[in-house]
BAPA-369986 format. One record per residue (C-alpha): x, y, z. Coordinates in steps of 0.001 Angstrom, whole numbers, plus 500000, padded with zeros to 6 digits. Layout:
! BAPA-369986
XYZ...
! end
This chain:
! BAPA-369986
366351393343491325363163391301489896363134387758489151364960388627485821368084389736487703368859387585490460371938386785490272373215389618488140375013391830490776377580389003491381381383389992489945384481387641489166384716385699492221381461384647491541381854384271488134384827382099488080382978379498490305380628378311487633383136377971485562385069375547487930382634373909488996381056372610485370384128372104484055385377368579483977386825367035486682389872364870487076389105361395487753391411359769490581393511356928489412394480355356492823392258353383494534391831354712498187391388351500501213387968351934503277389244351630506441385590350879507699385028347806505688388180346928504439386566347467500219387857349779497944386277352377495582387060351601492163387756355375491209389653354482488111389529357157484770392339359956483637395075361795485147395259364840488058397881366536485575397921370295484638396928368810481387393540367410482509393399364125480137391256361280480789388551363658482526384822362972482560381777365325483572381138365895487255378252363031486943379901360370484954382330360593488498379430359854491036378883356719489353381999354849489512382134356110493530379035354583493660380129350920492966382588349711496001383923345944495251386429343725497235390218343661495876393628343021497131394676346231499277398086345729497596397042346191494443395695349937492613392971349906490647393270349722486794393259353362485464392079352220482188389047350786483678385741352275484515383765351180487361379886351923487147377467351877489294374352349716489506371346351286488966369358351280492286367139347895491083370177346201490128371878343501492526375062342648492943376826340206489727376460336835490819378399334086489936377578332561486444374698330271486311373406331204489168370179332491490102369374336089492472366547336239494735366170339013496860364446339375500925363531341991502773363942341662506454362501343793509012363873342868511406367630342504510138369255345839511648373094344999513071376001342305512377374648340163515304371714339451513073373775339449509432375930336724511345372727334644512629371276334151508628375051333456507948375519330258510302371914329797508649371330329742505552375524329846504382374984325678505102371988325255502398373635323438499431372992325326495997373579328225498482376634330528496882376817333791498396375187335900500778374958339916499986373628342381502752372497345741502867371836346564506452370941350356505203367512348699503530367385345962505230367945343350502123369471339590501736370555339155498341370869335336498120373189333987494817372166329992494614371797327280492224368186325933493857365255325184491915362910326343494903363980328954497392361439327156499480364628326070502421365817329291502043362578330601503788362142328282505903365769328641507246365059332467507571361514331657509573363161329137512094365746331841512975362642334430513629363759336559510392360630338110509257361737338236505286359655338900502623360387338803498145361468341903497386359963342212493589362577343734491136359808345711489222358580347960492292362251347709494467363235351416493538360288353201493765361275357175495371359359356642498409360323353882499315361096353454503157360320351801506068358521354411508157359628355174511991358400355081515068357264352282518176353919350414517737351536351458520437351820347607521724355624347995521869355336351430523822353196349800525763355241346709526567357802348485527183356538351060529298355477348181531619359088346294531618360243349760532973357953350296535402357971346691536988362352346873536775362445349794539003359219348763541119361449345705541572364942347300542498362936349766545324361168347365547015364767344923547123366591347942548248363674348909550933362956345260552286366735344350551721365089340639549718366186340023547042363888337391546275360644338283547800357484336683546510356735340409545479360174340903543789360088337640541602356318338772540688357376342315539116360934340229537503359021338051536105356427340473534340359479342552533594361324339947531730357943338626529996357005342370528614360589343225528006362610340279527954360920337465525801362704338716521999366155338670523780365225335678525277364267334189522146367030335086520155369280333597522951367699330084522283368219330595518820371543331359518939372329328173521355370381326447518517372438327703515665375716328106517911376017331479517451377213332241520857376200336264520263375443339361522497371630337675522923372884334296524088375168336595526291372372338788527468370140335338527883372932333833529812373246337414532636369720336965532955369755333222533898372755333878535802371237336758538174368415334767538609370218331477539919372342333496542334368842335438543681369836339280542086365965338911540213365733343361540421369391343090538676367933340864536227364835342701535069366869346120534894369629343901532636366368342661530638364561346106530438368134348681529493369017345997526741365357345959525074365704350051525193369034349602523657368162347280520924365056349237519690367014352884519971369674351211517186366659350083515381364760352802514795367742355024514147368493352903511148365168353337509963365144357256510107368285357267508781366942355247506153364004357020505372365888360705505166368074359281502398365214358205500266363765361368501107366353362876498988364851362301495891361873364469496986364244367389495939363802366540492436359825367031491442357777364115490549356675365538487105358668367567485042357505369890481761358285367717478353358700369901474675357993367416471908359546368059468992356415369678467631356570372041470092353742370993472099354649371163475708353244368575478408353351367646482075354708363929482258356143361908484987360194362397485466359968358682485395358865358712481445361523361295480055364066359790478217367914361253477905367832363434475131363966365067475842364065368612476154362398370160479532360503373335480431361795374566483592360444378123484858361264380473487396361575378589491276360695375590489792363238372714490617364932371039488083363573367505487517366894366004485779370671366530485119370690367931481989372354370826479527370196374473478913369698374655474993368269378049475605367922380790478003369424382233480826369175382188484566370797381830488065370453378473489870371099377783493418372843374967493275373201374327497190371658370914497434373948369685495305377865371493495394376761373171498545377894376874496393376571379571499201375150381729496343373830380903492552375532380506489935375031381806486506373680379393483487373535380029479943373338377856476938375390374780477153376066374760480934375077371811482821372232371962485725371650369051488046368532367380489369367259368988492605368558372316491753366110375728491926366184377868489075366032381148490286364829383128487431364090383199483878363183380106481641365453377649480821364777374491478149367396371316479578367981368811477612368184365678479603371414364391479947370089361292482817366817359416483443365462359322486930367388356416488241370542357647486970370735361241487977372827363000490723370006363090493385369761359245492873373391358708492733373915360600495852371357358281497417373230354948496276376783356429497579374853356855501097373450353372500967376094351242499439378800353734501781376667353145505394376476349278504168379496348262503476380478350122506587381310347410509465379813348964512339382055348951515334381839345654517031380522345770520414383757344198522878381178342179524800379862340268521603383129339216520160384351338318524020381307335544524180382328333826521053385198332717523406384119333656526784381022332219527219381319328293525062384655327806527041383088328751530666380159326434529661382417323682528564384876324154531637381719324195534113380909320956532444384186319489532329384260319966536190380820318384536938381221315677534966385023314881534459386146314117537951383211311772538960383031309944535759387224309777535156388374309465538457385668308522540490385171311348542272381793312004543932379066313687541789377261316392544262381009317949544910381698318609541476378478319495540562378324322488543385381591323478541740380370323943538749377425325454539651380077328231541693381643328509538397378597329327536335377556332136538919380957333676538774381136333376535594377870335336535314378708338356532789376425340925534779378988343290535553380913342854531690376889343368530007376582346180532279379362347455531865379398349017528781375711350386528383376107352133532156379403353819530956378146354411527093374336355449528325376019357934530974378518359464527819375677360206525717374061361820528578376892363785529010377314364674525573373713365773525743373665368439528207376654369677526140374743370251523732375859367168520923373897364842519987375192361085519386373183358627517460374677355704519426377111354125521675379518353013519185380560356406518188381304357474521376383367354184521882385584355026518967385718358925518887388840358801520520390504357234517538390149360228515301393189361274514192391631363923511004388347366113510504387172366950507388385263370164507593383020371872504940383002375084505198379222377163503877376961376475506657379711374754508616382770377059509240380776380017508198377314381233508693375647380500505574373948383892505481375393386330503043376349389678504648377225393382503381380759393425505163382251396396503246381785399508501980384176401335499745382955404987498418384836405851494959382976409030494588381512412400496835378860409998497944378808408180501722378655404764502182375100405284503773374218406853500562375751404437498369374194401233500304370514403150500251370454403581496298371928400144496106369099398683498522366172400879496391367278398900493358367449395528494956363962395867497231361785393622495045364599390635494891364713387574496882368225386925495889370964385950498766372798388858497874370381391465496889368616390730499968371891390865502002372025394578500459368914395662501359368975394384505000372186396837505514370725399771503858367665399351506625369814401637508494370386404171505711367085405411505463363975404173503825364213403020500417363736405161497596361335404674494623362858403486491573361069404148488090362659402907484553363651399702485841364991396928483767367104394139484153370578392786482621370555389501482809373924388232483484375191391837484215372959393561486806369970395946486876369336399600486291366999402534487502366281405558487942365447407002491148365167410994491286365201411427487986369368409836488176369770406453485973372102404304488105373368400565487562374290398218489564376014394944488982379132392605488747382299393784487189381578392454483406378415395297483458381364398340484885383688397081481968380997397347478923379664400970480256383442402085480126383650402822483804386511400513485148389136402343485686392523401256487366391545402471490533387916400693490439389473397498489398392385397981492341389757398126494764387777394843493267391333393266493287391762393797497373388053392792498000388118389782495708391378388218496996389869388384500700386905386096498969384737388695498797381770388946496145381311392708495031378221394414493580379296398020491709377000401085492032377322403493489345375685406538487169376220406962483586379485408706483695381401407074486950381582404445489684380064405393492729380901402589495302381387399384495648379894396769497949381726393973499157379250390810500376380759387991502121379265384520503825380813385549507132383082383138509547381318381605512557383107383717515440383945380045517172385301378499514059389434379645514782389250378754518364387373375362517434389913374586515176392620375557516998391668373106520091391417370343517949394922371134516756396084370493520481394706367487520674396497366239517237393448366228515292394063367490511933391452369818509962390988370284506130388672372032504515386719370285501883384086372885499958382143373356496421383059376998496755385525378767494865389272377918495995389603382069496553386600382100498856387911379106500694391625379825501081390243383289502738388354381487505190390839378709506041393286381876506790390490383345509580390040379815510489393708378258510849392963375376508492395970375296506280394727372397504103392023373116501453390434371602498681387766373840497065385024373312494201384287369884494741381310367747493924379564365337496405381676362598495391384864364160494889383998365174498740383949361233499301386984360352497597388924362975499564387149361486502829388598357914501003392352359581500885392110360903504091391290357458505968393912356023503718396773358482505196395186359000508632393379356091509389390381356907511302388241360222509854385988362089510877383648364815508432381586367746509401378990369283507275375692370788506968373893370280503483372499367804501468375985367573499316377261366627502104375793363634503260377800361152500662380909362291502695379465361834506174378110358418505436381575356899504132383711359094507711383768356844510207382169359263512460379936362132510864379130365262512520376260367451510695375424370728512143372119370156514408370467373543514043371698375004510827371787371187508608369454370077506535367538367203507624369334364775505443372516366071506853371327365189510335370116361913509637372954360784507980375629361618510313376095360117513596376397362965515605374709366481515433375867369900517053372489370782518035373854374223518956376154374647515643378964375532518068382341374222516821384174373834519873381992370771520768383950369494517893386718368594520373384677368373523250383269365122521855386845364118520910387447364629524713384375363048526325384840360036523602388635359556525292387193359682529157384497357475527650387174355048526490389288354666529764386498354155531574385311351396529126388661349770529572388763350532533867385282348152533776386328345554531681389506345038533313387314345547536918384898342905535554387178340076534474390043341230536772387785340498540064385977337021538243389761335948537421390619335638540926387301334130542538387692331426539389391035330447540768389645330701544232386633328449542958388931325743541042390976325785544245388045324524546165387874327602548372385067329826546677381296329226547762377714330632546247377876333359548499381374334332547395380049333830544039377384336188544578379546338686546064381949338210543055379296338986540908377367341620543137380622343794543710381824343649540375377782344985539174378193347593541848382196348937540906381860349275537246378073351136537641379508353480540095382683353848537647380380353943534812378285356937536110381513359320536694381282360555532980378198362475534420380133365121536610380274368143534245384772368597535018384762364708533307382114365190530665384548368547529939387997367146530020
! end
């Protein structure tokens, strides 16, 4: 097939997605909970009834997904009303009379620091609300101040590097902060390492702790590595935000006073590596969503109504221009074709695995490749407002509203740490000054208390046991973009799983051959290959890669192509066609036996391509995105565990319901959108509470940003995919589905064996040290032991029988 044909050997499976697919879909009327931020999508619109009232085009749908807003969970959400989204310049409505003023902060990556500008700037009067978007890093600030001078200077005495976002230039498409450790950073780092480990060998060799030598490389440790944490600390003492950095601030002090300075600069050097790792995956993530809107080109091919045709920026057309698009270009907007025909792959955006036929009045999206043939699109969206963007605000406004899980440590020092602080003080200072007690007593008590009380062993804890999961997970192959998804993994109770790229291969195959005439199926594939050599079509190429083994290809002469039928040639002086089942039916050929034979390929989700002459069918090839060969065996381990699977795919529901029979999955929902994708993901969470989603593609990321853990497919997903999901099969194998389910669970008892090691063994030297009978080297040993148990407990998840159970 040429250009002119691409997509013209496809037959009724094929055909019937297109159909699905741009017809309207049915808006959901019940509001579905976000278990991850405890917000609801305002989904509101028509009924799910047979009779398909109240529907709006697939588009119209992205943008009421894309606007989340707080509401009683008791209450559903008003069919009648329609929520739309902001355009990606637009903040959030602020209370009336008030004024908007928008920061970015650079440095503004987790809670800990969202809670910091809270106890902050929440306290300036003419301050009303506080809006954050972690995912680009922006402080919306709602206030009734004439000069948002305080403002600033509240954010610069916290060490918030903010800057005025302006509201003219805030959407620009490539915008993003851009990745990657500052050579001095590298640097500094590099040297906190070194000096932490020179410190612990030359304590462990000399057996001195505190060494002139020891203190020297601590001290350089802490200064290169330690000095933002230490910083933040003070602030947080300052501000009373008693968070992880006071915390971290507080081990450090702690170690030092009871002479563990190696413990101290490996405490100060693992946290810094921690805190820039979260950092900079926020910012890749961040920069592969805005990358989306790459897919669409920057210019796009304008016909005024003159005729006259001109190269303009996509940012000038207006809804209603009509657009130029030729063969392999993309297409710059959503729009509707006014004239001509073509196939377009639209994988980026319902993740289809082949193209789908368009003809006057169908609807193309934004990002989508026309595969042949010249199509005129009259623009239905401007740039801001088109799927591409839309899909970019669901992944913001879905990963910010998401509250990241809360790391056990910081939420135990908003108690822990003020009320050991206050009862070390109440012993130094209540005794002597009540009842007359003497001062130096009390005082060493509560300096035994403060050492105890030392939270070495809870801060190390969790990075020892979380740092030696991800290595685990890494020699098996999956990839975790941080701690906290390995903390809560074992929660999952439901995977969503697409299934092009995911379940199956991705890669169109011949799988069948059926002969309806004297020829062989080596025969029938080799004409059938001849006629397809010169296409780069999924399926034409498919052909021609099994009729390698057929023989050489044959020359064709006479060749022309059908558009929306198929192609014909003649090769040895014999015309043939070859196409989908609408060309068989016009030539008169499809006869009850032909069409039983379609029937049993069709209903196993097959797409067939028919070979005939002028006076009879000659074969017929079945083509087929084949099953990963791990995909029932993943899915059936995760059933053991009490994980349940359902498939959620743009595909036809024929296609899918075949493959969820080879798979095992016995819950489907086919020809869905990006954002019907993420209100399924929404239902889900509400029925099963925490969710999981697996995927590969770009119309898939929407869904993996609003799971509560995402899982892309490392080798086989696109790079958007990757980025937005938390953790990647860098292998594509499906069974490590389950084994990260598994290591997540070991991960968690082990969490809960420290903590319970940690306070358990400080619980009874406290009681020991209230009782009078604890001393500084009991203290130390307290704190030591406790280092030295949950480490070696910690480490455990790197035998390969643990990291596999």
């Amino acid at each position: 097939m040429n250009p002119e044909s691409s997509k013209s050997c496809c037959s009724q499976p094929l055909a019937d997605a297109p159909e699905a697919l741009d017809s309207p879909i049915p808006v959901q009327t019940e509001m579905h909970a976000n278990s991850k931020s405890q917000r609801a999508s305002c989904c509101a619109g028509g009924s799910t009834s047979p009779t398909r009232q109240g529907e709006l085009p697939p588009t119209a749908n992205l943008a009421r997904v894309a606007e989340e807003r707080p509401v009683d969970p008791a209450a559903a959400c008003c069919a009648a009303k329609v929520c739309s989204a902001p355009s990606p310049d637009e903040v959030p409505t602020a209370p009336a009379g008030a004024d908007v003023t928008r920061y970015r902060i650079s440095n503004m990556d987790c809670p800990t620091e969202e809670r910091l500008i809270r106890n902050k700037v929440e306290p300036i009067k003419g301050v009303l609300r506080l809006d954050f978007n972690l995912m680009s890093r922006t402080l919306t600030v709602h206030h009734e101040l004439k000069s948002t001078d305080t403002i600033a200077a509240a954010l610069r005495s916290i060490g918030m590097n903010a800057e005025l976002v302006d509201e003219t230039t805030a959407t620009q498409r490539n915008e993003g902060a851009s990745a990657g450790l500052t050579t001095s950073q590298k640097s500094l780092l590099a040297v906190s390492g070194v000096t932490a480990a020179a410190a612990e060998a030359f304590a462990w060799t000399t057996h001195m702790d505190s060494s002139p030598l020891v203190i020297a490389l601590t001290l350089i440790s802490i200064a290169t590595g330690g000095i933002p944490t230490l910083r933040k600390g003070l602030i947080a003492l300052r501000t009373l935000t008693l968070d992880i950095n006071f915390l971290m601030s507080l081990a450090v002090i702690g170690a030092v006073v009871i002479g563990q300075w190696p413990e101290a600069a490996m405490v100060v050097f693992l946290f810094a590596v921690a805190e820039l790792i979260e950092g900079l995956s926020l910012t890749r993530a961040r920069n592969a969503v805005h990358s989306l809107l790459k897919l669409a080109p920057d210019v796009a091919n304008l016909r005024s109504p003159n005729g006259e045709l001109r190269e303009v920026p996509v940012e000038a057309v207006q809804v209603g221009d009509v657009l130029l698009v030729k063969p392999g270009d993309r297409i710059p907007l959503d729009g509707t074709v006014q004239a001509g025909e073509s196939s377009v792959n639209q994988a980026p955006i319902t993740g289809e695995s082949v193209p789908v036929d368009k003809a006057v009045g169908d609807q193309v999206f934004a990002g989508t490749i026309n595969e042949r043939g010249v199509l005129e699109v009259k623009a239905t969206s401007d740039s801001r407002n088109s799927t591409l963007a839309k899909i970019v605000r669901v992944i913001e406004e879905t990963q910010s509203n998401q509250a990241p899980t809360q790391r056990f440590v910081d939420v135990f020092a908003r108690y822990y740490t003020p009320a050991v602080v206050l009862l070390a003080l109440s012993v130094a200072l209540v005794p002597p000054l009540v009842f007359g007690g003497e001062f130096t007593p009390w005082l060493y008590k509560a300096l035994v208390l403060l050492v105890i009380a030392c939270p070495c062993a809870l801060v190390i804890s969790t990075p020892v046991t979380i740092v030696s999961g991800l290595t685990a997970a890494t020699r098996m192959g999956i990839l975790v973009k941080g701690g906290q998804f390995l903390e809560v993994g074992y929660r999952l109770r439901a995977i969503a799983v697409d299934k092009t790229g995911t379940l199956t291969t991705g890669r169109p195959k011949v799988t069948e051959v059926a002969t309806t005439s004297s020829l062989s199926n080596e025969d029938v594939l080799r004409i059938a290959g001849s006629l397809d050599i010169n296409s780069s079509h999924p399926l034409a190429s498919a052909i021609v890669a099994a009729a390698v083994s057929s023989g050489a290809p044959m020359p064709v002469t006479s060749f022309e192509s059908l558009p929306g039928r198929g192609v014909r040639g003649a090769i040895g002086g014999v015309a043939y066609h070859l196409g989908n089942q609408r060309l068989i039916r016009e030539m008169g050929l499809l006869t009850p036996a032909v069409e039983q034979v379609l029937a049993t390929l069709e209903e196993q989700g097959k797409t067939t391509v028919i070979l005939a002459d002028a006076v009879m069918v000659l074969g017929v090839i079945a083509v087929a995105d084949t099953v990963r060969p791990e995909a029932a065996a993943a899915i059936g381990r995760l059933k053991q565990m009490g994980i349940t699977t359902v498939m959620l795919t743009g595909d036809n529901d024929r296609t899918a319901q075949h493959v969820a029979k080879l798979t095992g999955i016995s819950t489907v929902l086919a020809q869905l959108l990006p954002e019907r994708k993420l209100q399924e993901v929404e239902e889900l969470q509400r029925q099963f509470g925490m969710v999981g989603m697996l995927g590969d593609g770009i119309n898939d990321a929407p869904a993996l940003a609003k799971a509560d853990i995402g899982f892309a497919m490392g080798a086989a997903g696109s790079d958007t995919a990757i980025e937005t999901a938390d953790v990647a099969l860098m292998n594509d194998d499906l069974t490590k589905l389950a084994s990260f389910v598994s290591l997540s669970r070991s991960t968690h008892s082990i969490l809960i064996q420290n903590i319970v090691l940690a306070l358990g063994i400080k619980a009874v030297f406290f009681a020991l040290a209230l009782a009078g009978s604890a001393t500084l080297w009991m203290a130390v040993f307290a704190d030591v032991g406790a280092s030295l148990l949950v480490v070696f407990n910690g480490l455990r998840l790197l035998k390969p029988s643990k990291a596999r159970s």
